[in-house]
C-alpha positions, 0 to 999 in steps of 0.5 A: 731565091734566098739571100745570103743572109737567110742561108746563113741564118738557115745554117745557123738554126741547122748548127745550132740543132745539131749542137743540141742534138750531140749535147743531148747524146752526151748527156744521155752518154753519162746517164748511161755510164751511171747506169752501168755502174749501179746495174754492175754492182746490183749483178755483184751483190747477187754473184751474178758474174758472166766469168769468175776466175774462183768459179767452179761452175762452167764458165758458160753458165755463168755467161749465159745468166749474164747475157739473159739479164742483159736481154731482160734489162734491155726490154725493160729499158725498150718498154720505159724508152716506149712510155717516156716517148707517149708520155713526152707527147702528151699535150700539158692541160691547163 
């Protein structure tokens, strides 16, 4: 049987983690609002709008480049998830 003391300590570790793990999110929140912005403004340096007002072309082509270079930019994000994990994993030589 485990005492009181030890399911507090257990408690503890388990709100600790799950403090560190919604600061983490948080953070990773931030870094993704960041990135948002500095994509944004890259697709409006290149007229890569998904709807202009002031367009002629067809509101549709517009949205379809759009959705193709958020498919494009979300697996380069899967690959770069993919290789900052292995390399997270990777024990330090010293």
């Amino acid at each position: 049987m485990h005492s009181l003391a030890e399911e507090k300590k257990i408690s503890r570790i388990d709100i600790k983690d799950a403090i560190a793990v919604a600061m983490a999110a948080a953070f990773g929140f931030v870094i993704a609002l960041i990135w948002k912005e500095f994509i944004m403004a890259g697709l409006d340096l290149a007229n890569i709008y998904p709807v202009s007002e002031t367009s002629t072309a067809d509101p549709w082509v517009g949205w379809a480049i759009f959705g193709i270079v958020a498919i494009v930019i979300t697996v380069v994000m899967v690959i770069l998830i993919l290789m900052i994990t292995k390399w997270g994993k990777k024990p330090e030589a010293e």
